[in-house]
SEPA-507737 format. One line per 3 residues: for each residue x, y, z of C-alpha. Coordinates in Angstrom, 3 decimals, decimal comma, m for minus. Example, Ala and Ser with C-alpha at 12.3 -4.5 7.8 and 13.67 -1.06 7.14 Angstrom:
BEGIN
12,300 m4,500 7,800; 13,670 m1,060 7,140 .
***
This chain:
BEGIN
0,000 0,000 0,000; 1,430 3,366 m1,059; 2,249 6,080 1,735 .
1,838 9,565 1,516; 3,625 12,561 2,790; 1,772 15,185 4,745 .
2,063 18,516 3,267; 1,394 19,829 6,394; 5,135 17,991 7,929 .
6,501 19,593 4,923; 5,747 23,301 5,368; 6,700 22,980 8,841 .
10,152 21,565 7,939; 10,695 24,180 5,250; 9,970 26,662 7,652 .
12,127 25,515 10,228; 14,912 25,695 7,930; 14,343 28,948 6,468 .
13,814 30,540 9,563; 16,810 28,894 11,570; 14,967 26,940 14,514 .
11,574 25,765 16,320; 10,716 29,240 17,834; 10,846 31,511 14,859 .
9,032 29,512 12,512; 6,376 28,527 15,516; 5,318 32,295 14,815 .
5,667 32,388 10,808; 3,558 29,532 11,098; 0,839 30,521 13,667 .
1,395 27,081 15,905; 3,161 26,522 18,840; 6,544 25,413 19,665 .
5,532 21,887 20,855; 3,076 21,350 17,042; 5,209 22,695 15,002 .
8,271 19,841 16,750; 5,075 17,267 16,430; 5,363 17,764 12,807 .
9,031 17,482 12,122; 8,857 14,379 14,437; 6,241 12,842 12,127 .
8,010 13,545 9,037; 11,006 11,463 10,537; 9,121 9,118 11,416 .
8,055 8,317 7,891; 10,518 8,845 6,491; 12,787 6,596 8,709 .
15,379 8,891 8,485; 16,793 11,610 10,894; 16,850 14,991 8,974 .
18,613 17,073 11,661; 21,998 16,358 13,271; 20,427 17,086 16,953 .
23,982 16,255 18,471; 25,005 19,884 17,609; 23,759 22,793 19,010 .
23,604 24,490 16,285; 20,704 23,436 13,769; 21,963 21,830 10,633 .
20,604 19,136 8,244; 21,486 15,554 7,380; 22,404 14,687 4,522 .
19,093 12,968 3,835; 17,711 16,687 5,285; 19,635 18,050 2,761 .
17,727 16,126 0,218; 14,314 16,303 1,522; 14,739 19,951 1,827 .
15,015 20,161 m2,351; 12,037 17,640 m2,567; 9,980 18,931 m0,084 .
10,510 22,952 m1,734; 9,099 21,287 m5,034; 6,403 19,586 m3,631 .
5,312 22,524 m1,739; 5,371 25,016 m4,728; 3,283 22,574 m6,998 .
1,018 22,302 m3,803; 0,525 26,388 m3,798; 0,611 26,317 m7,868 .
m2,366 24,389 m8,007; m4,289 25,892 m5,441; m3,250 29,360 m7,120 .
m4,391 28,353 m10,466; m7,341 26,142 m9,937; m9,099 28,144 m7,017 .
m10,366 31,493 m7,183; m8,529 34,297 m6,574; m10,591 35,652 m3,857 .
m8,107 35,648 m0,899; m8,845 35,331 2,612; m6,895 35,290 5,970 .
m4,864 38,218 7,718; m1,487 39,815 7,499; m0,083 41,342 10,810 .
2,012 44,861 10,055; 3,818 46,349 12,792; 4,630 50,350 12,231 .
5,821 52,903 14,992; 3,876 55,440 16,152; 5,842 58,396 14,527 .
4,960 57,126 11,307; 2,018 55,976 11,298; 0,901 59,318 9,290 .
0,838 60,175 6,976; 1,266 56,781 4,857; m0,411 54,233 6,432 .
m4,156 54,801 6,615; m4,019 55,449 2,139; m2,079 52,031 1,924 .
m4,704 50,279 4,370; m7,222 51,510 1,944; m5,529 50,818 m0,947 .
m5,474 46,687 0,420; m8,778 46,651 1,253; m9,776 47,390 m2,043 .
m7,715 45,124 m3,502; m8,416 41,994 m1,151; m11,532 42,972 0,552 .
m11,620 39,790 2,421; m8,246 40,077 3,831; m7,557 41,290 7,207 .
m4,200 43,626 8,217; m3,933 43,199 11,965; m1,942 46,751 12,812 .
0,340 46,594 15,663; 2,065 49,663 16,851; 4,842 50,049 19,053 .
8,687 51,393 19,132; 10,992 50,131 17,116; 12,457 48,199 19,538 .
9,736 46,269 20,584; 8,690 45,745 16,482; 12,231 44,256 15,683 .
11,816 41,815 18,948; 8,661 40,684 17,817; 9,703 40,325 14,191 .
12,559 37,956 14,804; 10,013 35,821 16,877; 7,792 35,393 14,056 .
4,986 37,079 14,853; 4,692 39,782 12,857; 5,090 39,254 8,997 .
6,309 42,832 8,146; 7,496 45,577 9,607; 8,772 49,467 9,379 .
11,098 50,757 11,576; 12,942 53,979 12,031; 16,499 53,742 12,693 .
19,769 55,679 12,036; 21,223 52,562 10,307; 19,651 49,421 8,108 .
20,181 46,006 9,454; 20,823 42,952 7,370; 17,493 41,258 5,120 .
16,005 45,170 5,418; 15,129 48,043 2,533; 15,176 51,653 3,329 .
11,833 53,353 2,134; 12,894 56,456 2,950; 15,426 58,970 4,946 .
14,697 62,052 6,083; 16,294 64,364 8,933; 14,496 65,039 12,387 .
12,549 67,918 12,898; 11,058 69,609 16,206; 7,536 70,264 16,324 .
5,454 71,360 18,349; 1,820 73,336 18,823; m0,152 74,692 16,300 .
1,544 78,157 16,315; 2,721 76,815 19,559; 5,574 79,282 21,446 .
6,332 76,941 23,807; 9,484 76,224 21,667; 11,032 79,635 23,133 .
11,213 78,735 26,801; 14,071 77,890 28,539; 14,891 75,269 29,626 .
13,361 73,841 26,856; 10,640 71,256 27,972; 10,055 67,839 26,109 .
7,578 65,122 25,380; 9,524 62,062 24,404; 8,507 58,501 24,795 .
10,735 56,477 27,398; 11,672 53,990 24,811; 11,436 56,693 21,813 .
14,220 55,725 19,182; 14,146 59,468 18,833; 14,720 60,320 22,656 .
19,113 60,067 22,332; 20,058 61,729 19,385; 17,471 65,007 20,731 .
18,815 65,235 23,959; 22,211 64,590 22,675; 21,354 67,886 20,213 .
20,696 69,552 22,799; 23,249 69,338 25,292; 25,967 70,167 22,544 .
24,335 73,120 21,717; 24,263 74,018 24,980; 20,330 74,094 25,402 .
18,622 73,587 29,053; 16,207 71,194 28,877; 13,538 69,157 30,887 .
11,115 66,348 30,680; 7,427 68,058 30,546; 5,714 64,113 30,867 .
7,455 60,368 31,058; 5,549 58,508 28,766; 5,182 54,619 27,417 .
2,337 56,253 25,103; 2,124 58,166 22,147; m1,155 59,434 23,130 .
0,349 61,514 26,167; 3,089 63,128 24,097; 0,342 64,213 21,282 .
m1,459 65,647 24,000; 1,017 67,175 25,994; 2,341 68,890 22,932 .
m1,098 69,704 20,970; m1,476 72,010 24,569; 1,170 73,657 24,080 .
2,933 72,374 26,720; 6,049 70,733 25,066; 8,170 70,021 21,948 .
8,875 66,811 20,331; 11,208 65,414 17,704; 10,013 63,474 14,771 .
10,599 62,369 11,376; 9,902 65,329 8,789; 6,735 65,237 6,712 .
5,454 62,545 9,532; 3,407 65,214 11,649; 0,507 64,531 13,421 .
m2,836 66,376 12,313; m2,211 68,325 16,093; 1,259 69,225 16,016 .
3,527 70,998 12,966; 6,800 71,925 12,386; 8,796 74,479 14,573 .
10,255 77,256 12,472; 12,884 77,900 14,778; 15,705 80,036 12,577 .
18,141 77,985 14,367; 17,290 78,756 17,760; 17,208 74,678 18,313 .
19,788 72,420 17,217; 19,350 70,220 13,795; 19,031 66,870 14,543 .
20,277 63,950 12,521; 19,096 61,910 9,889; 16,685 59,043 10,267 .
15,610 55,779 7,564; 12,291 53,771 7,668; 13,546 50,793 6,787 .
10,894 47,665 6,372; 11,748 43,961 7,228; 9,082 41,479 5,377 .
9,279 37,558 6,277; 10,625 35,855 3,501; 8,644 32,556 5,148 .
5,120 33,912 3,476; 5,356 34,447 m0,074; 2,165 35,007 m0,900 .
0,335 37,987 m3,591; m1,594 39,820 m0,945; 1,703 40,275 1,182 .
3,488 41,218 m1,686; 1,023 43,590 m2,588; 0,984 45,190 0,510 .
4,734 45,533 0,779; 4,312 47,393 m2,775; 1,822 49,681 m1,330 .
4,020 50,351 1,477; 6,608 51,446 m0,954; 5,150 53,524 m3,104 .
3,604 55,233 m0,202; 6,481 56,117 1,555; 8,527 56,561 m1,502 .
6,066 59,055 m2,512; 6,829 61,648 m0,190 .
***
């Protein structure tokens, strides 16, 4: 009696590869830990082979891994070329995108639209937090892609744009002109050290008006007039703008959004809305 292979073993041990253990490709894969070594177990099993050498620490393939890996990528991309081709194309499921709060605008609500036009049954699950916290997340698998500011572009990412900082504050806001200067910066804000670093070379007092984890605090705290912030220019809030200062605060340095996709899904609708994401930011 013939056996069969479960496509289901297969993804799982393509994913583990690609993604360099158990844990990361648990979260590409939406299963835990414990399923997703189920699967690789049953795969060895009928095969009758071992496909990893578990006597290193490191995670590395057989040679009969080696070989299974090649079969099991072809099997797997006939799998998805059928479906794609003999279903319709009306796609379902959810993406997960995870953008910081400072750029959230003005970008990201026009390419949300723009996907739910063109997949109308797909769902983007927007997360927002610092960039920090996105990259952490990222390299766990649980987010498939993500945009990050950052002075430099780590390995596997694209810059999407780079811009320098700029200080905003209150719609014609003069709270700018007081000394020492008073600030609304997230505790974790990427943007927190190269401001305050600004400042104290230019010889600038300065204070903290709020500590904040949220984004919501510094938008208010500087809508009122009662602090500056620093931000990414052309990413201003609809209650802040721009401080025309004549140099009476220090420029601050250049910063990249840089986006990190998973190269575990490969599917149109991601694709899509990493192109959306590009021409958005691109755009400005």
């Amino acid at each position: 009696m013939p056996r069969n292979l479960d496509l289901t073993s297969l993804r799982a041990f393509v994913a583990v590869v690609d993604a360099g253990g158990v844990t990361k490709a648990s979260g590409f894969l939406n299963l835990t830990q414990s399923a997703v070594s189920m699967q690789l177990k049953r795969l060895e099993e009928a095969l009758d082979v071992a496909l990893f050498n578990r006597a290193e620490r490191k995670l590395n393939l057989t040679g009969a891994g080696e070989q299974m890996l090649s079969y099991a990528r072809r099997m797997l991309e006939l799998n998805d070329e059928v479906l794609g081709r003999l279903t319709a194309k009306e796609y379902e499921g959810e993406i997960s995108l995870g953008v910081p709060h400072d750029v959230v605008y003005p970008a990201i609500p026009e390419v949300l639209q723009r996907f739910n036009k063109a997949f109308p049954r797909m769902k983007v699950q927007l997360l927002s937090m610092g960039t920090i916290n996105l990259k952490a997340a990222f390299a766990r698998g649980e987010i498939d892609v993500i945009l990050t500011t950052e002075e430099d572009l780590d390995r596997g990412g694209e810059t999407l744009l780079e811009r320098p900082m700029v200080w905003v504050g209150a719609q014609n806001g003069q709270m700018w002109r007081q000394r020492p200067l008073r600030l609304a910066l997230e505790d974790a804000c990427i943007f927190r050290g190269p401001a305050l670093s600004a400042l104290d070379a230019a010889g600038i007092s300065w204070e903290m008006a709020v500590e904040a984890d949220s984004i919501r605090t510094v938008e208010a705290t500087v809508s009122a007039d009662l602090a500056v912030h620093a931000i990414i220019e052309g990413t201003e809030s609809p209650y802040a703008e721009k401080i025309e200062h004549n140099g009476a605060l220090p420029a601050l340095p250049r910063i990249q959004i840089n986006m990190y996709r998973s190269e575990l899904k490969r599917t149109e609708p991601l694709d899509s809305l990493v192109d959306f994401l590009r021409q958005s930011y691109r755009a400005m």
